[in-house]
PyMOL CGO cylinders between C-alpha atoms (Angstrom):
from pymol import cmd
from pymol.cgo import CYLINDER

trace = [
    CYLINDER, 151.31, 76.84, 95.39, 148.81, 77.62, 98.27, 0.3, 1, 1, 1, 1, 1, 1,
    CYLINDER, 148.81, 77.62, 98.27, 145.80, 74.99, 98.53, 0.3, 1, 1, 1, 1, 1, 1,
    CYLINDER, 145.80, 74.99, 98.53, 142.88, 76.33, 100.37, 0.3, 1, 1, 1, 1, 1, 1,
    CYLINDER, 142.88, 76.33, 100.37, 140.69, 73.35, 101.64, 0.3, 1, 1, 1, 1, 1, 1,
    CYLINDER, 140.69, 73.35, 101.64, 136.94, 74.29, 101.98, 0.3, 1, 1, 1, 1, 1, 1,
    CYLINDER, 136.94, 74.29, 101.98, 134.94, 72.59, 105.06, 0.3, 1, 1, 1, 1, 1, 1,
    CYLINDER, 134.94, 72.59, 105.06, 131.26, 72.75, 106.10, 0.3, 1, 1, 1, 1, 1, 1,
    CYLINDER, 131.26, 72.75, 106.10, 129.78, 71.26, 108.97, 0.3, 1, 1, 1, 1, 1, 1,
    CYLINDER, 129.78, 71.26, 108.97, 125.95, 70.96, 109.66, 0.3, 1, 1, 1, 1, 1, 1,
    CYLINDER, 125.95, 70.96, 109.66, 124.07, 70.63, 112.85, 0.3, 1, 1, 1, 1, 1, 1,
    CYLINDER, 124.07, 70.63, 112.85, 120.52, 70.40, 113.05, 0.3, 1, 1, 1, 1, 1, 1,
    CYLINDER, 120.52, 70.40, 113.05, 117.82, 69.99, 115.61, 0.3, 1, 1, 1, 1, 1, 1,
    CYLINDER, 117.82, 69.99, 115.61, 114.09, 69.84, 115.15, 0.3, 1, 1, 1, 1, 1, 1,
    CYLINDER, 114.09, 69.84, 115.15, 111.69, 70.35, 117.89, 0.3, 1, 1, 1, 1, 1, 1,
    CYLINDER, 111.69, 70.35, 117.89, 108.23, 69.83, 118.17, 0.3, 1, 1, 1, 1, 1, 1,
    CYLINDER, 108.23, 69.83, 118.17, 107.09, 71.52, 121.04, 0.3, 1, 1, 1, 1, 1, 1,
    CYLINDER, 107.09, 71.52, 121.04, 105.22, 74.49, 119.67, 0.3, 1, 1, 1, 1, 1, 1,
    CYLINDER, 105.22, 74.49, 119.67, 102.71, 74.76, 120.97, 0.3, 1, 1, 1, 1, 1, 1,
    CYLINDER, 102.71, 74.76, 120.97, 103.39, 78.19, 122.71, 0.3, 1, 1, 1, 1, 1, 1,
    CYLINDER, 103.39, 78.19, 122.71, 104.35, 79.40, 119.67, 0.3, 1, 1, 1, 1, 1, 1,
    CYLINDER, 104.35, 79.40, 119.67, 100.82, 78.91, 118.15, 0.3, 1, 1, 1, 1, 1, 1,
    CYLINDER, 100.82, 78.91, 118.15, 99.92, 80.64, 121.05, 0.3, 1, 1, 1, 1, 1, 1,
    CYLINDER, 99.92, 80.64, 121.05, 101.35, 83.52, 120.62, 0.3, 1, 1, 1, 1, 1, 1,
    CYLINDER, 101.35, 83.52, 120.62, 100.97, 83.57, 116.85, 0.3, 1, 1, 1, 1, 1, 1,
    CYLINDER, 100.97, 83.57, 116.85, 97.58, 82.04, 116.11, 0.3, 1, 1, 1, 1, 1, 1,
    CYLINDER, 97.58, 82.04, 116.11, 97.70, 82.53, 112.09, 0.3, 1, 1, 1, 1, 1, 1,
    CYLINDER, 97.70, 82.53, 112.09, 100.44, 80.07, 112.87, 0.3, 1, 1, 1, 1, 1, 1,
    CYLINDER, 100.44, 80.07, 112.87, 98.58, 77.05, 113.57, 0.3, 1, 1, 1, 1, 1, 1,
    CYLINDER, 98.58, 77.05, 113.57, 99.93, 74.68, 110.92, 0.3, 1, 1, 1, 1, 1, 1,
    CYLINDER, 99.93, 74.68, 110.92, 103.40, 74.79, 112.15, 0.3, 1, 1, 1, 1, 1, 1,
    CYLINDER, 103.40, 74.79, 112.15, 104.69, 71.75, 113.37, 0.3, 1, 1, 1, 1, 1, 1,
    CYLINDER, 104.69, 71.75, 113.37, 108.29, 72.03, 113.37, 0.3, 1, 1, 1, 1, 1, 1,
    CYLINDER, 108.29, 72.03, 113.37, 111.09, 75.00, 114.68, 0.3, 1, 1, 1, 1, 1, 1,
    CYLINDER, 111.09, 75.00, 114.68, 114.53, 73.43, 113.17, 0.3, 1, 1, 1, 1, 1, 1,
    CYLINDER, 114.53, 73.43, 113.17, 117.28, 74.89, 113.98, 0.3, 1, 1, 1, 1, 1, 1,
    CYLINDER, 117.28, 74.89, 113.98, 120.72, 74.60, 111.51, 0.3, 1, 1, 1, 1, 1, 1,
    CYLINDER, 120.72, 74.60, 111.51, 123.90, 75.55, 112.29, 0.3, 1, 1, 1, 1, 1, 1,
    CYLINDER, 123.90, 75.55, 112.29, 126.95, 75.74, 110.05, 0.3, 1, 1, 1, 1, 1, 1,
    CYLINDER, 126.95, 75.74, 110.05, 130.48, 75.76, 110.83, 0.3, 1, 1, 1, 1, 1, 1,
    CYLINDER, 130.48, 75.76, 110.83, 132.65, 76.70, 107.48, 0.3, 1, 1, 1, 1, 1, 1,
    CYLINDER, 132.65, 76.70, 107.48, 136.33, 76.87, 108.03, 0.3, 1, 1, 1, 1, 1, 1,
    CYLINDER, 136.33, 76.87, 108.03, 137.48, 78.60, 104.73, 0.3, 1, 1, 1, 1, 1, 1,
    CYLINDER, 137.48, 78.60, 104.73, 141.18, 78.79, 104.83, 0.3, 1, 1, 1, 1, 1, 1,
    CYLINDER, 141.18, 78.79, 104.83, 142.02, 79.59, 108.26, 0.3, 1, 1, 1, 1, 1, 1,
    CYLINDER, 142.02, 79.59, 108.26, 138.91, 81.21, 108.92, 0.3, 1, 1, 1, 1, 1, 1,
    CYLINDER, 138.91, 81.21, 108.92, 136.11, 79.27, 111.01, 0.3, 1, 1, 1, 1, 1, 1,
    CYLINDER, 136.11, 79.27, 111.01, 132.84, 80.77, 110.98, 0.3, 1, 1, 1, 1, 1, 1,
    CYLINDER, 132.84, 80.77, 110.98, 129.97, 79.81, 112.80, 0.3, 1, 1, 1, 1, 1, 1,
    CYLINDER, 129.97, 79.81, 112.80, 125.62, 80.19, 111.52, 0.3, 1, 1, 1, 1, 1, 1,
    CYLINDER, 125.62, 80.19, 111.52, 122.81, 79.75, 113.41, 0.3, 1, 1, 1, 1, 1, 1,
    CYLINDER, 122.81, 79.75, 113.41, 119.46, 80.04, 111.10, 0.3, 1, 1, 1, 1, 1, 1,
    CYLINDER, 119.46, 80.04, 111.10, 115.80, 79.13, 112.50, 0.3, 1, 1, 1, 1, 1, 1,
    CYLINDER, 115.80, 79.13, 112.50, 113.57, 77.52, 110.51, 0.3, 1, 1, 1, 1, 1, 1,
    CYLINDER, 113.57, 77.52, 110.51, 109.60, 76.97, 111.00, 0.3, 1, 1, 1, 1, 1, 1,
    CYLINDER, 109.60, 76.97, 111.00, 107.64, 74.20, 108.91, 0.3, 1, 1, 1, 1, 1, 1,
    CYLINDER, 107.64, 74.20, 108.91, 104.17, 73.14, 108.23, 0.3, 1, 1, 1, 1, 1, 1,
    CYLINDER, 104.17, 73.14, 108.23, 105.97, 69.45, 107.49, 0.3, 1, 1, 1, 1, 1, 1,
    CYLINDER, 105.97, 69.45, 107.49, 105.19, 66.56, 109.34, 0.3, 1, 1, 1, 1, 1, 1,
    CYLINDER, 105.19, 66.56, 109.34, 108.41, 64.83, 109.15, 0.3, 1, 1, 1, 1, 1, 1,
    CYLINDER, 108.41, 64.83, 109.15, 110.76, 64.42, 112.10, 0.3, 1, 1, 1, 1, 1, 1,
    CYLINDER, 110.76, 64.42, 112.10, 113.76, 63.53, 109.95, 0.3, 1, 1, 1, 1, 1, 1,
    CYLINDER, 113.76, 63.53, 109.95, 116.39, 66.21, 110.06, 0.3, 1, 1, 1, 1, 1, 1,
    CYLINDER, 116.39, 66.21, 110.06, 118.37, 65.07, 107.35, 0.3, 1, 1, 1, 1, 1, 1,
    CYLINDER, 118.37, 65.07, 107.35, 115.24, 65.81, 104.76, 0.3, 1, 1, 1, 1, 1, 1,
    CYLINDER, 115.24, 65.81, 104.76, 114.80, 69.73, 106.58, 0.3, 1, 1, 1, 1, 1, 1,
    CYLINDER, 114.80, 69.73, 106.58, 118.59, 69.72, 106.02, 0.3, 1, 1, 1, 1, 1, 1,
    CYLINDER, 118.59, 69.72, 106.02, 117.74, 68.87, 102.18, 0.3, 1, 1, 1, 1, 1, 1,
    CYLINDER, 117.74, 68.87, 102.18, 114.55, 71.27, 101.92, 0.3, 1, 1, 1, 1, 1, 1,
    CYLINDER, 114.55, 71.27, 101.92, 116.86, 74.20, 103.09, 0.3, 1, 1, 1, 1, 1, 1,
    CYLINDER, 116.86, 74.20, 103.09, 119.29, 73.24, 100.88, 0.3, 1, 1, 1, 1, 1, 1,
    CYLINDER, 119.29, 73.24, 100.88, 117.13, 73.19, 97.20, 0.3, 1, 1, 1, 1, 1, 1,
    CYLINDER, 117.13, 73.19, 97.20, 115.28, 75.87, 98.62, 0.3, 1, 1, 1, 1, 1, 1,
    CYLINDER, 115.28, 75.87, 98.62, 118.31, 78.30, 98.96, 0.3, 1, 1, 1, 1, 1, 1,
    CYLINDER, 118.31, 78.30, 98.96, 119.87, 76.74, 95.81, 0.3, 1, 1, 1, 1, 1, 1,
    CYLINDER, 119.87, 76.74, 95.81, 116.34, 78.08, 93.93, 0.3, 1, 1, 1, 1, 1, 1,
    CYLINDER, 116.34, 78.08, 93.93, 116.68, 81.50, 95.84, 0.3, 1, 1, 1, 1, 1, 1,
    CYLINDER, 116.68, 81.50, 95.84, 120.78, 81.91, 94.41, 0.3, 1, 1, 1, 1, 1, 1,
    CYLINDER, 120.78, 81.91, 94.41, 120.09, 81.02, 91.29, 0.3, 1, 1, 1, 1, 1, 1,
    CYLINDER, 120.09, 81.02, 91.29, 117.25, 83.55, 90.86, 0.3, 1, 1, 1, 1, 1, 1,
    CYLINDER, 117.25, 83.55, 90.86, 119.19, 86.29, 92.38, 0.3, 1, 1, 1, 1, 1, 1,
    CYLINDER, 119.19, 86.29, 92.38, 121.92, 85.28, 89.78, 0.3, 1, 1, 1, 1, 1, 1,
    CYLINDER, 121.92, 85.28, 89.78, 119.36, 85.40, 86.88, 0.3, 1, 1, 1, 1, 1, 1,
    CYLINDER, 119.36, 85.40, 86.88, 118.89, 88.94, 87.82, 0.3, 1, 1, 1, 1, 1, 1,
    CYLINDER, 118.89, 88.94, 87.82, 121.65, 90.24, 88.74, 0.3, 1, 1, 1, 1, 1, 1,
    CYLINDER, 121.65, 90.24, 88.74, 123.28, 89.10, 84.99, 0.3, 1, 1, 1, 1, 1, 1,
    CYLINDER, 123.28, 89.10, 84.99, 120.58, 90.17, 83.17, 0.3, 1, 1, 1, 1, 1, 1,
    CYLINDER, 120.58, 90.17, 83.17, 119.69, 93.50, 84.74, 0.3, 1, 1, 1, 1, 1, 1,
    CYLINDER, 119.69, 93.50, 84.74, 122.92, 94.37, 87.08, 0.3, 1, 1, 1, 1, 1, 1,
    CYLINDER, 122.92, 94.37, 87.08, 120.82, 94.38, 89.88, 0.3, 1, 1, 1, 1, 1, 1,
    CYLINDER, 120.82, 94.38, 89.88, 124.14, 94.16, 92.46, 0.3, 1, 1, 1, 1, 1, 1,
    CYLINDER, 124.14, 94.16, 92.46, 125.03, 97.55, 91.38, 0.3, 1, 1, 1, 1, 1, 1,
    CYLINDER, 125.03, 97.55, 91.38, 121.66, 99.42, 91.16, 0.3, 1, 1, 1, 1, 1, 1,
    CYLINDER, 121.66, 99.42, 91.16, 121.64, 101.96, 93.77, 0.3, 1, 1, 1, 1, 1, 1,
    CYLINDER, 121.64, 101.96, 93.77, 118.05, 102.22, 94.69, 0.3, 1, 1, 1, 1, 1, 1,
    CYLINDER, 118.05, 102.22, 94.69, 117.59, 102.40, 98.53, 0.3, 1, 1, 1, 1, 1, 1,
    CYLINDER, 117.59, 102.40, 98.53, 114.44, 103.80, 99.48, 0.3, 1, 1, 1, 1, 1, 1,
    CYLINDER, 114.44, 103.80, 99.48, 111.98, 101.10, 100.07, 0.3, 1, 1, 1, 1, 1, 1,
    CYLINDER, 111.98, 101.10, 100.07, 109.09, 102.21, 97.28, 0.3, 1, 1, 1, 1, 1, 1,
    CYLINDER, 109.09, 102.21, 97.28, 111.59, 102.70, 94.11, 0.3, 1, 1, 1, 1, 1, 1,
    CYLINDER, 111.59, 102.70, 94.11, 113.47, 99.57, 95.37, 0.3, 1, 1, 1, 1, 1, 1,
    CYLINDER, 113.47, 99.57, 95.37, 110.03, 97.16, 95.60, 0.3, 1, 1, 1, 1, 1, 1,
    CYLINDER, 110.03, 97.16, 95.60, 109.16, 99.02, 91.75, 0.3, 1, 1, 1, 1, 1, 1,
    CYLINDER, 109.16, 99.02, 91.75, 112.27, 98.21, 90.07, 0.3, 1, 1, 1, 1, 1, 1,
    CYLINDER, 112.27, 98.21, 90.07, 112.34, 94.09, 91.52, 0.3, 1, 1, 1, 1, 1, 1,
    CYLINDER, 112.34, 94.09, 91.52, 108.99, 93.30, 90.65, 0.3, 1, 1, 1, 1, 1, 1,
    CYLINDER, 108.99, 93.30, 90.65, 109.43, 95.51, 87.02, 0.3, 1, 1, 1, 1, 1, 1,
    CYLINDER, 109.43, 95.51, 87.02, 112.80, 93.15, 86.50, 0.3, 1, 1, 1, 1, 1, 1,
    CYLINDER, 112.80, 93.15, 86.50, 110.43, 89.52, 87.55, 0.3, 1, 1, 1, 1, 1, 1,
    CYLINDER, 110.43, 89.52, 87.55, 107.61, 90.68, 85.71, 0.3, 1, 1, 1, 1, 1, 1,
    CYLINDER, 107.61, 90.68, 85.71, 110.22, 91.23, 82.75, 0.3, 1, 1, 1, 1, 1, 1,
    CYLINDER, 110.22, 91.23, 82.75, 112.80, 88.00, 82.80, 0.3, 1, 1, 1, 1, 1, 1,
    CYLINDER, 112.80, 88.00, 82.80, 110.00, 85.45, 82.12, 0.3, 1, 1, 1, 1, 1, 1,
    CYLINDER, 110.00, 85.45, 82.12, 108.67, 87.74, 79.58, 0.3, 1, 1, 1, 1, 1, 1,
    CYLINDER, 108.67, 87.74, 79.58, 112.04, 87.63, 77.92, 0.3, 1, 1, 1, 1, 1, 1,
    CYLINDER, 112.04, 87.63, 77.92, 113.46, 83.92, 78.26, 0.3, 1, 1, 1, 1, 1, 1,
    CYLINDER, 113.46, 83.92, 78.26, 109.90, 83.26, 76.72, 0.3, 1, 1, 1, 1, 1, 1,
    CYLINDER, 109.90, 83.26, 76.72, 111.11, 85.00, 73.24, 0.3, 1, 1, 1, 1, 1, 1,
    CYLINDER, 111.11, 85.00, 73.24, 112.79, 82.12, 71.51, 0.3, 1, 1, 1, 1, 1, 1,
    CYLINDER, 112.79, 82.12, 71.51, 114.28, 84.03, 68.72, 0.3, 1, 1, 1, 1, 1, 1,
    CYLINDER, 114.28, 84.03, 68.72, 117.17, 86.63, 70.03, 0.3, 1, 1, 1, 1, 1, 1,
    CYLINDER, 117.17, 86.63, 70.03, 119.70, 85.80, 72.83, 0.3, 1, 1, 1, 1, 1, 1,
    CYLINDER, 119.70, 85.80, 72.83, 119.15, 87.56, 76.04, 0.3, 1, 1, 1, 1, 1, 1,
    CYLINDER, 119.15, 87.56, 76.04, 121.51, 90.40, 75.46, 0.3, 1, 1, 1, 1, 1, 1,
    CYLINDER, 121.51, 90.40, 75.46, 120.19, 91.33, 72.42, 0.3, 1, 1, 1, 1, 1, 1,
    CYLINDER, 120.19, 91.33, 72.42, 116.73, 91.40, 73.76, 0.3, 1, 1, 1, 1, 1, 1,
    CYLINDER, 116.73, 91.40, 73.76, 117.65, 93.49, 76.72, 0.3, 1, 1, 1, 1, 1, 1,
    CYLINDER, 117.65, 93.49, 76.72, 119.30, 95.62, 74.51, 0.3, 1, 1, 1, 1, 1, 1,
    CYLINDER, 119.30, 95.62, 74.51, 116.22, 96.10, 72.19, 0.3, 1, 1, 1, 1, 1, 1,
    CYLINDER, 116.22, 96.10, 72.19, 113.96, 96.58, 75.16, 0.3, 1, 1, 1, 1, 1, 1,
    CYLINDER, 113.96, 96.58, 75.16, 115.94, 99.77, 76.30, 0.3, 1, 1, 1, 1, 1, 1,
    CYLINDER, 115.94, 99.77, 76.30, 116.10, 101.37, 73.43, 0.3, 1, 1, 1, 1, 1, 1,
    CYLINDER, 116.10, 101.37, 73.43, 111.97, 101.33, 73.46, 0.3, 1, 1, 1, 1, 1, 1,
    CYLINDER, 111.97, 101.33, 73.46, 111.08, 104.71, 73.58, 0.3, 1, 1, 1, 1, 1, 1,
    CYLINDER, 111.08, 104.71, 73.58, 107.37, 103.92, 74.05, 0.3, 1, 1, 1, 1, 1, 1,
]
cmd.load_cgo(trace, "trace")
């Protein structure tokens, strides 16, 4: 039996100096914070290393609560993208070119409300009556 132990490490820093950022991007005037967050996963025997960039409007200088913000926030992001990629196979739709790509995401957002909000089928059955609408 093989027994593959999972480990995450996180760094952060938060810096406040940004000023010359504002500068340079003056619709950016209400940011207050770059944070920087870096992740070291050793999966196995494999150690990878992330460095992601973060900038915030918030006023706090604590980086375990950016740490926490980043976390929900990409939790919220996964389980959308999960949410969409059950109910309309989105992982395996080929559509590349930018226009029919933008079409199809906002067609399957505008839809999946639309469809948890119709109490009476389960969600296969109501995808399955929606594309057999001919009108």
């Amino acid at each position: 039996m093989v027994i593959t132990i999972d480990i995450e490490t996180m760094k952060s820093w938060l810096f406040t100096d940004v000023d010359w950022l504002i500068e340079r991007h003056p619709k950016w005037k209400t940011v207050k914070i770059i944070a920087v967050i870096e992740s070291e996963r050793l999966i196995g025997k494999n150690l990878s290393i992330e460095r992601r960039y973060y900038i915030t409007s918030h006023l706090t200088k604590d980086a375990k609560i950016i740490n926490e913000t980043v976390r929900s926030h990409w939790s919220v992001e996964n389980n959308q993208h999960w949410q969409h990629d059950v109910n309309f196979d989105e992982d395996s739709c080929r559509l590349r070119s930018e226009n029919p790509a933008t079409n199809f995401s906002f067609l399957n957002k505008t839809a999946l409300p639309l469809l948890k909000n119709e109490k009476k089928l389960k969600m296969k059955k109501k995808r399955k009556w929606v594309s057999n609408q001919n009108d």
